[in-house]
BALOBA-1460 file (C-alpha; in Angstrom, 3 decimals):
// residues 317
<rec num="1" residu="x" x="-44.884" y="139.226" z="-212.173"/>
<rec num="2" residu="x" x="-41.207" y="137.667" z="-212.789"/>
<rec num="3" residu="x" x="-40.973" y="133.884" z="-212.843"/>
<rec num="4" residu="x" x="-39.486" y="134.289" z="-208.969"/>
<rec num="5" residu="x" x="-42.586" y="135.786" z="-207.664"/>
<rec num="6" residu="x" x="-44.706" y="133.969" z="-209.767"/>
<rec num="7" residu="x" x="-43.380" y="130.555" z="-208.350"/>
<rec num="8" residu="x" x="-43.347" y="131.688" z="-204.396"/>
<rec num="9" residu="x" x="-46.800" y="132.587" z="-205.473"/>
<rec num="10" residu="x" x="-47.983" y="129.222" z="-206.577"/>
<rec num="11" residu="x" x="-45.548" y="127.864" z="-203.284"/>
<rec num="12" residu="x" x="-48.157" y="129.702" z="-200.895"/>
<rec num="13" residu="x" x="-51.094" y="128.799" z="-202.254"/>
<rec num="14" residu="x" x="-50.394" y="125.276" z="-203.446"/>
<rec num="15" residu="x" x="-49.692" y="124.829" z="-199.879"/>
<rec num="16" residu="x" x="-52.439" y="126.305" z="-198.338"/>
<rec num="17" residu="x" x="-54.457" y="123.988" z="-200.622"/>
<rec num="18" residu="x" x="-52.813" y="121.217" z="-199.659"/>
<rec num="19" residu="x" x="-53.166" y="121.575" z="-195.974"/>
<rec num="20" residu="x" x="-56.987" y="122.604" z="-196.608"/>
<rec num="21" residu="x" x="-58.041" y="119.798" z="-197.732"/>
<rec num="22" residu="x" x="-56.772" y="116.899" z="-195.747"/>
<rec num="23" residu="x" x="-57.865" y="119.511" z="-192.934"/>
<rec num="24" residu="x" x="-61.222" y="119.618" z="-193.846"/>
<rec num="25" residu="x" x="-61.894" y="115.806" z="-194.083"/>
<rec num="26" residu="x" x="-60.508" y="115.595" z="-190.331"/>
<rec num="27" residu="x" x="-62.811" y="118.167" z="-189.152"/>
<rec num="28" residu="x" x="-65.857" y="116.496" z="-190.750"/>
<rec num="29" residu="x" x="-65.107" y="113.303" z="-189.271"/>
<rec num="30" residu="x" x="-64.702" y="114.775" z="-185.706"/>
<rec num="31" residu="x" x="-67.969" y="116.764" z="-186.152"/>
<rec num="32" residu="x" x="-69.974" y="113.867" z="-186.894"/>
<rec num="33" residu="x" x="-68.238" y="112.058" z="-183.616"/>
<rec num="34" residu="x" x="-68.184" y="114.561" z="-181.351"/>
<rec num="35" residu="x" x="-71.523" y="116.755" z="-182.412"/>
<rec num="36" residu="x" x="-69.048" y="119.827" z="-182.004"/>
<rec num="37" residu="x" x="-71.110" y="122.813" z="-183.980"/>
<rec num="38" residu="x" x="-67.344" y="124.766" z="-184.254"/>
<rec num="39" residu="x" x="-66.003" y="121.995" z="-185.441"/>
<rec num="40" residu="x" x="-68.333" y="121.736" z="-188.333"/>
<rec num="41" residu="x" x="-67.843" y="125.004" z="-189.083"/>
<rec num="42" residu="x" x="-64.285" y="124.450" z="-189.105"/>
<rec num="43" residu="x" x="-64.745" y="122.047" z="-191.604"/>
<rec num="44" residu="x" x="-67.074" y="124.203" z="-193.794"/>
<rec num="45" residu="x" x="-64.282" y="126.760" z="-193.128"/>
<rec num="46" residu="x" x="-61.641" y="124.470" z="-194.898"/>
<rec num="47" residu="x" x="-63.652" y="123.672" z="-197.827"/>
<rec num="48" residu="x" x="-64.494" y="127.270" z="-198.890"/>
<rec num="49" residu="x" x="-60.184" y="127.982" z="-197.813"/>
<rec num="50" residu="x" x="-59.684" y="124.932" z="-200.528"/>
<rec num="51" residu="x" x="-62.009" y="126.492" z="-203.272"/>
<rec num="52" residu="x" x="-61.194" y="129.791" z="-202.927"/>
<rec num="53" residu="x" x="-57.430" y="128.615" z="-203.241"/>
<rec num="54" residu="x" x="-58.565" y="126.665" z="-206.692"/>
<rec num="55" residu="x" x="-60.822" y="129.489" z="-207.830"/>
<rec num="56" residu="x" x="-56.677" y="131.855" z="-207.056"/>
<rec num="57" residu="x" x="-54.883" y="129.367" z="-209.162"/>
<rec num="58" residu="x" x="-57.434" y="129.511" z="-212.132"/>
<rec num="59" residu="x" x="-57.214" y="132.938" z="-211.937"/>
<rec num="60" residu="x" x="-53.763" y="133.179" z="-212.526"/>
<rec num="61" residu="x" x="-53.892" y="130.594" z="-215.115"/>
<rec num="62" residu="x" x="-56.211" y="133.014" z="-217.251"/>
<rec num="63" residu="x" x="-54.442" y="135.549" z="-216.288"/>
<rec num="64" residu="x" x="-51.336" y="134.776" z="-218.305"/>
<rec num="65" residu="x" x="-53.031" y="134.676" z="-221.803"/>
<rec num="66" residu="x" x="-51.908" y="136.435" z="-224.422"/>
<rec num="67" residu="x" x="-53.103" y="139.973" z="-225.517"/>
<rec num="68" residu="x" x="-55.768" y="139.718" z="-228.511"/>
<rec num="69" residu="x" x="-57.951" y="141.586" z="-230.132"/>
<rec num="70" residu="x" x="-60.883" y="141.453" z="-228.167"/>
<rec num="71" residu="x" x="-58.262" y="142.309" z="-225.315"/>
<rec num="72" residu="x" x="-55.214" y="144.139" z="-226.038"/>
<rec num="73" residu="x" x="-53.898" y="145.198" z="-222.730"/>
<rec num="74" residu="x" x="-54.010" y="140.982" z="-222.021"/>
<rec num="75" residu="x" x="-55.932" y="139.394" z="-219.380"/>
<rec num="76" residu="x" x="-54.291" y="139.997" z="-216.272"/>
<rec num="77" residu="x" x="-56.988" y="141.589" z="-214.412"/>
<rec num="78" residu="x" x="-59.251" y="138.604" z="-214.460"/>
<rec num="79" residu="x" x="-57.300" y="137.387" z="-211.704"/>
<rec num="80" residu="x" x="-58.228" y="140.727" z="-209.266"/>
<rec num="81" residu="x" x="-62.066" y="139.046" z="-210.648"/>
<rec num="82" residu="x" x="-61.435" y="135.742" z="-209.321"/>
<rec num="83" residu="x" x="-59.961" y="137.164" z="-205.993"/>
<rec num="84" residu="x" x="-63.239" y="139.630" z="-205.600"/>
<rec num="85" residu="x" x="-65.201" y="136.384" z="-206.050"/>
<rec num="86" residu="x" x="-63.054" y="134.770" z="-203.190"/>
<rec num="87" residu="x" x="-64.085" y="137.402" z="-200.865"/>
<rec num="88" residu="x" x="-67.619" y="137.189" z="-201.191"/>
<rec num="89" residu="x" x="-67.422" y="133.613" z="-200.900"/>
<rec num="90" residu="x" x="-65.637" y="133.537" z="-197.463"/>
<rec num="91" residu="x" x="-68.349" y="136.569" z="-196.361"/>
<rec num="92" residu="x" x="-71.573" y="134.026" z="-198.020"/>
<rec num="93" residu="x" x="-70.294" y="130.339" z="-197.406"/>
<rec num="94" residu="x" x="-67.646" y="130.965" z="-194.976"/>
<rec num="95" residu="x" x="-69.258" y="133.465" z="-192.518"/>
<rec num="96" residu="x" x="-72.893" y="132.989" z="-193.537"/>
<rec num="97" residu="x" x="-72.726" y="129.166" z="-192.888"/>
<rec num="98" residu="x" x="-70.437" y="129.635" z="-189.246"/>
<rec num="99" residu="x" x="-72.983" y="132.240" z="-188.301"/>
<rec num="100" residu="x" x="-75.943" y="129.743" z="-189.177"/>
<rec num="101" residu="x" x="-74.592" y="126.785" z="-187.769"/>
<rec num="102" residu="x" x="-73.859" y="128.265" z="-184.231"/>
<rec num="103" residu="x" x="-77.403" y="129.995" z="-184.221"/>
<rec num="104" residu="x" x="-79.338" y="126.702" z="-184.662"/>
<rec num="105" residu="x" x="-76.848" y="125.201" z="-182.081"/>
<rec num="106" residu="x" x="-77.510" y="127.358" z="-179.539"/>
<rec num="107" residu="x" x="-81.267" y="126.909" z="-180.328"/>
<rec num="108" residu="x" x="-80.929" y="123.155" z="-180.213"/>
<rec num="109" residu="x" x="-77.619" y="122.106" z="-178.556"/>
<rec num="110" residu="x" x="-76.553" y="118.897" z="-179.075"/>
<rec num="111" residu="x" x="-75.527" y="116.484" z="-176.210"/>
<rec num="112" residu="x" x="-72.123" y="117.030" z="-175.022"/>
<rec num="113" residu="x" x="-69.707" y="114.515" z="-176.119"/>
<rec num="114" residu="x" x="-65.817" y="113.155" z="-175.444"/>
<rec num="115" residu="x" x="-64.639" y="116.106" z="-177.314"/>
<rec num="116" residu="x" x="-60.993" y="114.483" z="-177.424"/>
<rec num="117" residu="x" x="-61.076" y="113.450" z="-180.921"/>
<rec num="118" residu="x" x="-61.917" y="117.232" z="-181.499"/>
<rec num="119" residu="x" x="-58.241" y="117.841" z="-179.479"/>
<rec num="120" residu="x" x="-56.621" y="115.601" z="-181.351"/>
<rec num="121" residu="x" x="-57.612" y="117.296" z="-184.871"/>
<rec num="122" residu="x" x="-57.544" y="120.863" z="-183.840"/>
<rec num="123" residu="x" x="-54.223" y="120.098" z="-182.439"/>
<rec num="124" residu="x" x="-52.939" y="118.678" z="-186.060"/>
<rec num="125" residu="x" x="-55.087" y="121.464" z="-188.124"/>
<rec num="126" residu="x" x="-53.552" y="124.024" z="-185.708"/>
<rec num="127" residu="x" x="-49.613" y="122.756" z="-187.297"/>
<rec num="128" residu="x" x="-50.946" y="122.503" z="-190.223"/>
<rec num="129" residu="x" x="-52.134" y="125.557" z="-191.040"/>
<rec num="130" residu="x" x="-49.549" y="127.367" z="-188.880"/>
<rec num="131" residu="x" x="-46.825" y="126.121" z="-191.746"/>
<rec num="132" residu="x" x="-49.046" y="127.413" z="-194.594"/>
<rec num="133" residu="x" x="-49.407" y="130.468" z="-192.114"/>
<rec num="134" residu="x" x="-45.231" y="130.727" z="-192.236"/>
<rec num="135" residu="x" x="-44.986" y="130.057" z="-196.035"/>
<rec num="136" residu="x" x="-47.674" y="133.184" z="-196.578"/>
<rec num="137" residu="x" x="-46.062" y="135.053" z="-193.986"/>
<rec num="138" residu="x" x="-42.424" y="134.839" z="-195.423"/>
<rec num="139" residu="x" x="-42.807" y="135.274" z="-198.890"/>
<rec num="140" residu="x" x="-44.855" y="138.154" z="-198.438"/>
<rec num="141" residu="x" x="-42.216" y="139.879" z="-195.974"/>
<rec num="142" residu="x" x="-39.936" y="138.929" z="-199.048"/>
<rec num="143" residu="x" x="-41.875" y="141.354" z="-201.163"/>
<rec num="144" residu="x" x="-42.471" y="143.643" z="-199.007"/>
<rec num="145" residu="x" x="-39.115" y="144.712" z="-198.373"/>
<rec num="146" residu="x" x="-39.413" y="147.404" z="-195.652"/>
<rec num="147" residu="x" x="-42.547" y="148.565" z="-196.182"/>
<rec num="148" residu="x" x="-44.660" y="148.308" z="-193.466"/>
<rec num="149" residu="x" x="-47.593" y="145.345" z="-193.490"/>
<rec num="150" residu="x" x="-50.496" y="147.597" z="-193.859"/>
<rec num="151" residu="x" x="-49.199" y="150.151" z="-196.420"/>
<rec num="152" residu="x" x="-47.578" y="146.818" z="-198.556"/>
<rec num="153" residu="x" x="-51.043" y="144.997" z="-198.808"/>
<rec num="154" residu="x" x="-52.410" y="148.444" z="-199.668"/>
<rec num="155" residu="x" x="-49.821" y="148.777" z="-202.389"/>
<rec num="156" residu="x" x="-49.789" y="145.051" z="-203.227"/>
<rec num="157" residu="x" x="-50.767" y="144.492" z="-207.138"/>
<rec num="158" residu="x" x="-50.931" y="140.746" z="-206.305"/>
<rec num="159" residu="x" x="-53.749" y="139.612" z="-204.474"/>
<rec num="160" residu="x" x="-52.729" y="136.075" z="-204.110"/>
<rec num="161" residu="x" x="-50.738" y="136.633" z="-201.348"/>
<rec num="162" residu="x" x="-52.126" y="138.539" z="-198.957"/>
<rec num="163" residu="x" x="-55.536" y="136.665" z="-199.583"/>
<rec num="164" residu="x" x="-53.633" y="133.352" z="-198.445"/>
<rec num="165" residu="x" x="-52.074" y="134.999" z="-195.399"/>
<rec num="166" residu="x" x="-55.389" y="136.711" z="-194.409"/>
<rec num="167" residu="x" x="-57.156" y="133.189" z="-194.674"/>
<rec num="168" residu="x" x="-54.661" y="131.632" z="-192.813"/>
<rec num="169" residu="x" x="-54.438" y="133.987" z="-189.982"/>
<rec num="170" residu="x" x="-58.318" y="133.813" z="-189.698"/>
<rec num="171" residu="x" x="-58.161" y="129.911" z="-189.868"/>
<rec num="172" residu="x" x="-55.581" y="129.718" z="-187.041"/>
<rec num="173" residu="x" x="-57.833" y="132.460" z="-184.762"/>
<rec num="174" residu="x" x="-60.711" y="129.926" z="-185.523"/>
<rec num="175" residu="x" x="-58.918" y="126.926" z="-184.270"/>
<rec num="176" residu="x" x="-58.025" y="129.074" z="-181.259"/>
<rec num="177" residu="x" x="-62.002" y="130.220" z="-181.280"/>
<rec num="178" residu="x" x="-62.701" y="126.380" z="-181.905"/>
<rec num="179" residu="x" x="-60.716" y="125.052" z="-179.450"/>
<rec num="180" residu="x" x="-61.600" y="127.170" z="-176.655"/>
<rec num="181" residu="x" x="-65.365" y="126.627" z="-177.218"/>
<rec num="182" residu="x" x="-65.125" y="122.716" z="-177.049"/>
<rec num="183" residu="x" x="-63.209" y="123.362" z="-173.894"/>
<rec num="184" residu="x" x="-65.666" y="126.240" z="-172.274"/>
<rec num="185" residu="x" x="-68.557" y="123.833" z="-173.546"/>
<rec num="186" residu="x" x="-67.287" y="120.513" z="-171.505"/>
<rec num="187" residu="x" x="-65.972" y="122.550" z="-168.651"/>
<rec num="188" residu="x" x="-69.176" y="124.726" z="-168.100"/>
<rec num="189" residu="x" x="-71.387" y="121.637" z="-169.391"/>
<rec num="190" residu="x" x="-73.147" y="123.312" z="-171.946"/>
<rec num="191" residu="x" x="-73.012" y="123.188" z="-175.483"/>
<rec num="192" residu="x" x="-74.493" y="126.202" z="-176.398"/>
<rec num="193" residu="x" x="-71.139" y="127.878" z="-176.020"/>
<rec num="194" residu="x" x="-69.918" y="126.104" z="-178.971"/>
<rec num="195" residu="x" x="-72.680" y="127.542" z="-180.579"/>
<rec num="196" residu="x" x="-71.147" y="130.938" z="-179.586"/>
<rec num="197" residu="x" x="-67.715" y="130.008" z="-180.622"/>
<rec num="198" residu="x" x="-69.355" y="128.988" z="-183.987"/>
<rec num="199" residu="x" x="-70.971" y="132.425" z="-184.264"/>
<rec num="200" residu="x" x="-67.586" y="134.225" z="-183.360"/>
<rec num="201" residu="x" x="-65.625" y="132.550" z="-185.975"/>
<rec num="202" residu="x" x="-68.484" y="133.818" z="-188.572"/>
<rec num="203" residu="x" x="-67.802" y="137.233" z="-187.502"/>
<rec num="204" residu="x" x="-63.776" y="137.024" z="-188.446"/>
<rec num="205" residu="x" x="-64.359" y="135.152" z="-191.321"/>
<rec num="206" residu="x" x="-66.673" y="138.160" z="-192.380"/>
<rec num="207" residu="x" x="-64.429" y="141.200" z="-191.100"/>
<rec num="208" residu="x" x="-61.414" y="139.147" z="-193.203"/>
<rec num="209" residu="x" x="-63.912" y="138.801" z="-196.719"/>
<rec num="210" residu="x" x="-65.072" y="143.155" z="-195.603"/>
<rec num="211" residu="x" x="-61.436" y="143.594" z="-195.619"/>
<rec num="212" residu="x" x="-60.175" y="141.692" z="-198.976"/>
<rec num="213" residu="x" x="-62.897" y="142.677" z="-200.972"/>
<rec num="214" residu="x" x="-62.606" y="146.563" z="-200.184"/>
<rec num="215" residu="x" x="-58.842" y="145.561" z="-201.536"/>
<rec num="216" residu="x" x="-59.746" y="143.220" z="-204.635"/>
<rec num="217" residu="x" x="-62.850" y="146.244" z="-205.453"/>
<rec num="218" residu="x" x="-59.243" y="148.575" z="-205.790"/>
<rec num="219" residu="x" x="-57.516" y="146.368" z="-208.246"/>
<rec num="220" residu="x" x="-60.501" y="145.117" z="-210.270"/>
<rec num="221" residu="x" x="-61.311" y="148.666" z="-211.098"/>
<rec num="222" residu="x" x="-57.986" y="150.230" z="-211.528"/>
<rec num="223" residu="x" x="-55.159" y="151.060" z="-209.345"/>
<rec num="224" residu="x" x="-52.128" y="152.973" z="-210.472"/>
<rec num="225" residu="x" x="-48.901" y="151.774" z="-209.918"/>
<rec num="226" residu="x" x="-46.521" y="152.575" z="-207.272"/>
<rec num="227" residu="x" x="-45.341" y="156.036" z="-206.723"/>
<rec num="228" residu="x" x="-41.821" y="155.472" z="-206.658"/>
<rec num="229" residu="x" x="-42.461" y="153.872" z="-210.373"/>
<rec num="230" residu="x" x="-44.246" y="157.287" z="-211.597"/>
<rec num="231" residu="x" x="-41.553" y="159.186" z="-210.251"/>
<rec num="232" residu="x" x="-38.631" y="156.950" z="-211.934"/>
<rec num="233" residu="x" x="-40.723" y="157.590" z="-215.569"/>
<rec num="234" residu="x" x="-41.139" y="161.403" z="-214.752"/>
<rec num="235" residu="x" x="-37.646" y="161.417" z="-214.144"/>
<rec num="236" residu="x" x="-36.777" y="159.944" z="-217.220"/>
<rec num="237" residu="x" x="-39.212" y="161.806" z="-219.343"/>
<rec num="238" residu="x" x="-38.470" y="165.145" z="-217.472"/>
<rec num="239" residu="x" x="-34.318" y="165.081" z="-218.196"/>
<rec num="240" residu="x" x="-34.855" y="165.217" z="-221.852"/>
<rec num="241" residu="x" x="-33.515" y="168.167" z="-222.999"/>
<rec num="242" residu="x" x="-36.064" y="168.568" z="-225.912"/>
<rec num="243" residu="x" x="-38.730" y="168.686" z="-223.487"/>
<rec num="244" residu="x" x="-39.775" y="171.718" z="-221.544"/>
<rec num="245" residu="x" x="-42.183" y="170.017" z="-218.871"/>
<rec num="246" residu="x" x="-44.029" y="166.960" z="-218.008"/>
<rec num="247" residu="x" x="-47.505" y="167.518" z="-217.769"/>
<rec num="248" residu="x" x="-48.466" y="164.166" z="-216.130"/>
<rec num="249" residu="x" x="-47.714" y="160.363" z="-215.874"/>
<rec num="250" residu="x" x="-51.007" y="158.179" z="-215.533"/>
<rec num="251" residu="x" x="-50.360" y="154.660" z="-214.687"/>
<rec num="252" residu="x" x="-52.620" y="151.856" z="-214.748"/>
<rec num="253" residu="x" x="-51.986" y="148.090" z="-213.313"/>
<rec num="254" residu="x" x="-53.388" y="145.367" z="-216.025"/>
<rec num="255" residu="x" x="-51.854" y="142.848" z="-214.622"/>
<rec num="256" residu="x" x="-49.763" y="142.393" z="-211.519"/>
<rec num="257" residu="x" x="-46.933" y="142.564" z="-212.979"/>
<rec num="258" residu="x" x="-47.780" y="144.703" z="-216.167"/>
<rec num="259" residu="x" x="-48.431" y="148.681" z="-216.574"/>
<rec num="260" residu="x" x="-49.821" y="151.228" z="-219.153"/>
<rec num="261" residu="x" x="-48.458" y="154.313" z="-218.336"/>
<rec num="262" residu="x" x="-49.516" y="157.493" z="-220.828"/>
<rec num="263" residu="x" x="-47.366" y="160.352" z="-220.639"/>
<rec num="264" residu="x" x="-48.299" y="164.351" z="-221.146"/>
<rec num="265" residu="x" x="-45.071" y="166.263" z="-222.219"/>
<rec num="266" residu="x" x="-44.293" y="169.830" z="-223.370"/>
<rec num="267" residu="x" x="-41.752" y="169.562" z="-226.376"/>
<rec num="268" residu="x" x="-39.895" y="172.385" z="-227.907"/>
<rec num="269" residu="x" x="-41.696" y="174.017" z="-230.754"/>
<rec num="270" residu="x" x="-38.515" y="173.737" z="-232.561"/>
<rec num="271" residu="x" x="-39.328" y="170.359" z="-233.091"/>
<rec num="272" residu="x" x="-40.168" y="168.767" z="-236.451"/>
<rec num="273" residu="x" x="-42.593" y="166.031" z="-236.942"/>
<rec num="274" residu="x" x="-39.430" y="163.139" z="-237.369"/>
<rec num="275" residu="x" x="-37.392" y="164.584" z="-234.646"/>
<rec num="276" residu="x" x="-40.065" y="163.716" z="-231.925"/>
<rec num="277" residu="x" x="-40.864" y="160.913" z="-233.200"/>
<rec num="278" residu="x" x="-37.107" y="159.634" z="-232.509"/>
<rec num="279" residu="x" x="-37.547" y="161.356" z="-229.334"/>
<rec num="280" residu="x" x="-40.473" y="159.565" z="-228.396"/>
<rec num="281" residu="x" x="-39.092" y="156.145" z="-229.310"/>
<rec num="282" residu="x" x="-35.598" y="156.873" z="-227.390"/>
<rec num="283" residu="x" x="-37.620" y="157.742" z="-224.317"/>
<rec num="284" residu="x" x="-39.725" y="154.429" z="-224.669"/>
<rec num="285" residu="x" x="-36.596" y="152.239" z="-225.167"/>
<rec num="286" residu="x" x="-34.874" y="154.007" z="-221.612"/>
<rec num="287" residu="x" x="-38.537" y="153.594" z="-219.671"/>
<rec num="288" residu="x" x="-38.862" y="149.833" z="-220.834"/>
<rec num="289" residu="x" x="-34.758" y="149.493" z="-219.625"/>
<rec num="290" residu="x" x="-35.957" y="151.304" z="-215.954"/>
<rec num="291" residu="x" x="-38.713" y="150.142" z="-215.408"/>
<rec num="292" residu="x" x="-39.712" y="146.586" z="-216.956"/>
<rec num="293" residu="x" x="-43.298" y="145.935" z="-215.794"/>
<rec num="294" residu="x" x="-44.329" y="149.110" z="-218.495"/>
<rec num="295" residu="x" x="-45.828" y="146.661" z="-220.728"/>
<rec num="296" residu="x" x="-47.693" y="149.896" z="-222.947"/>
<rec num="297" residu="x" x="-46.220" y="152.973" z="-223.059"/>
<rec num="298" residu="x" x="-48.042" y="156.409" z="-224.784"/>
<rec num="299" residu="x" x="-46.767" y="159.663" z="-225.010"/>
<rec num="300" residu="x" x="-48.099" y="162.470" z="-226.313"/>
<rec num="301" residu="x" x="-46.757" y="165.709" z="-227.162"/>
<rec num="302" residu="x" x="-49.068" y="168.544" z="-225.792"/>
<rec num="303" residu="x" x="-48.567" y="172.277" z="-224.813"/>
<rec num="304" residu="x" x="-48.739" y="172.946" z="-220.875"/>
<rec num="305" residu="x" x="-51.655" y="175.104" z="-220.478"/>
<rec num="306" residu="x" x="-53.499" y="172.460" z="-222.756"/>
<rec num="307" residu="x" x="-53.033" y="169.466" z="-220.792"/>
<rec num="308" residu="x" x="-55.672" y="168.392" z="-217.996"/>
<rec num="309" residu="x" x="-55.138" y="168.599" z="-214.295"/>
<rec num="310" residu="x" x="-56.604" y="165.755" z="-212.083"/>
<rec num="311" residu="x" x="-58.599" y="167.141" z="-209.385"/>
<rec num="312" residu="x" x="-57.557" y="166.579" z="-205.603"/>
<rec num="313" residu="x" x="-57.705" y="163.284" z="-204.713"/>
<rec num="314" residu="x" x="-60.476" y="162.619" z="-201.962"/>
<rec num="315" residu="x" x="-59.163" y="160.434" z="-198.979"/>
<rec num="316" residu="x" x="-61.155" y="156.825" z="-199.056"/>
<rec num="317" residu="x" x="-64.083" y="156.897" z="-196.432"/>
């Protein structure tokens, strides 16, 4: 990841972060005034939002550590860990506890109460969040250039930032959820409705952790990179004249920004043993000038009919 996208990375989620936390204080306190059960699950909604942007930033923190021996491809996958982990903890904490809380309130709902204090903070969380919302939003239609949304956090190497605009965009539908059942509550006068908004929130906050960790299972076990990326090394592997076809490029993501890419090429027989090795080492010096993210780059001289052929890929169910 280059120092630009690394900073509007740390921009979105230090952010988010921020807003999180003085969020979650203000729900609490209107909770415990109000007796709202959506607006305690609001609040529990903020605090796993806070931790899970914490557990983002450690995660890239590790991430940037040096290649050793233990690990010579680096460490830049532990951050796709860290953003599995943040799934499951919006599905467990997040959904589990929204889900809970609005099933024992509809059990046992509390007496209604003057739910404008619960106005007043869903009305500040609501701006709140909608700026982290806009700082997600624009960085990520930054690097996304014209790719359309679903395709570019299908293709996105960097989970940071679509897991910050997914949580926001599920926080603002809960304050919408919230809101609505603290209204439908008072206006119908009864409180097991906010029970039911409680237990609706749950439900996006677990479609949203369904959703990331399907994407965050991708990375953590190997994605290859773009296909405009294996097409620019083909092409550069395939207009060298010495070589008489490419048998295949195999790309593998190890960090965001960072790929292994091992390369299957046909050279002449002509060859001798020092010629390809200049060969090999002029190709590796153009690849690294086209396309800097190739962090380890292998190629290996082997006859056509030799090499293996992948079989079809099988669309995801």
């Amino acid at each position: 990841m280059s120092a630009t996208k690394q900073g509007g990375s740390n921009l979105v989620i230090f952010a988010a972060l921020a807003a999180n936390l003085g969020i979650a204080v203000a729900k609490f306190i209107a909770a415990g005034i109000s007796g709202s059960s959506s607006m305690l699950t609001e609040g529990f909604h903020s605090v796993v939002d806070s931790l899970n942007q914490v557990l983002l930033l450690y995660g890239q923190s590790r991430g940037k550590r040096a290649p050793d021996e233990a690990h010579p491809f680096g460490y830049g996958r532990e951050l796709y860990f860290w953003s599995f982990v943040v799934a499951i903890l919006i599905f467990a904490v997040g959904a589990g506890v929204s889900i809970y809380e609005g099933y024992t309130h509809i059990l046992e709902p509390e007496p209604l109460r003057d739910p404008l204090i619960n106005y007043i903070v869903l009305g500040v969380a609501f701006a709140m969040e909608g700026t982290s919302w806009c700082i997600a939003m624009r960085e990520f239609s930054a690097s996304k250039g014209n790719t359309g949304w679903w395709q570019a956090v299908r293709r996105s190497k960097d989970p940071a930032g679509f897991i910050i605009l997914f949580e926001d965009s599920a926080a603002l539908a809960g304050l919408i959820i919230a809101g609505v059942g603290v209204w439908a509550s008072h206006a119908y006068a009864d409180a097991r409705i906010d029970g039911i908004a409680s237990i609706a929130i749950g439900v996006i906050l677990a479609l949203v952790a369904a959703l990331l960790a399907r994407e965050a299972k991708g990375l953590l076990i190997g994605e290859g990179a773009d296909p405009a990326v294996v097409a620019k090394v083909r092409a550069v592997v395939d207009r060298q004249k010495a070589i008489t076809h490419v048998n295949h490029v195999r790309t593998i993501h190890t960090a965001p920004d960072s790929i292994f890419v091992a390369i299957s090429a046909d050279f002449e027989d002509r060859l001798t043993m020092g010629e390809a090795e200049n060969l090999i080492e002029r190709i590796e010096d153009e690849l690294r000038v086209a396309e800097p993210m190739l962090s380890s780059i292998y190629i290996r001289p082997e006859k056509r009919e030799n090499a293996a052929v992948f079989k079809p890929t099988v669309p995801a169910g």
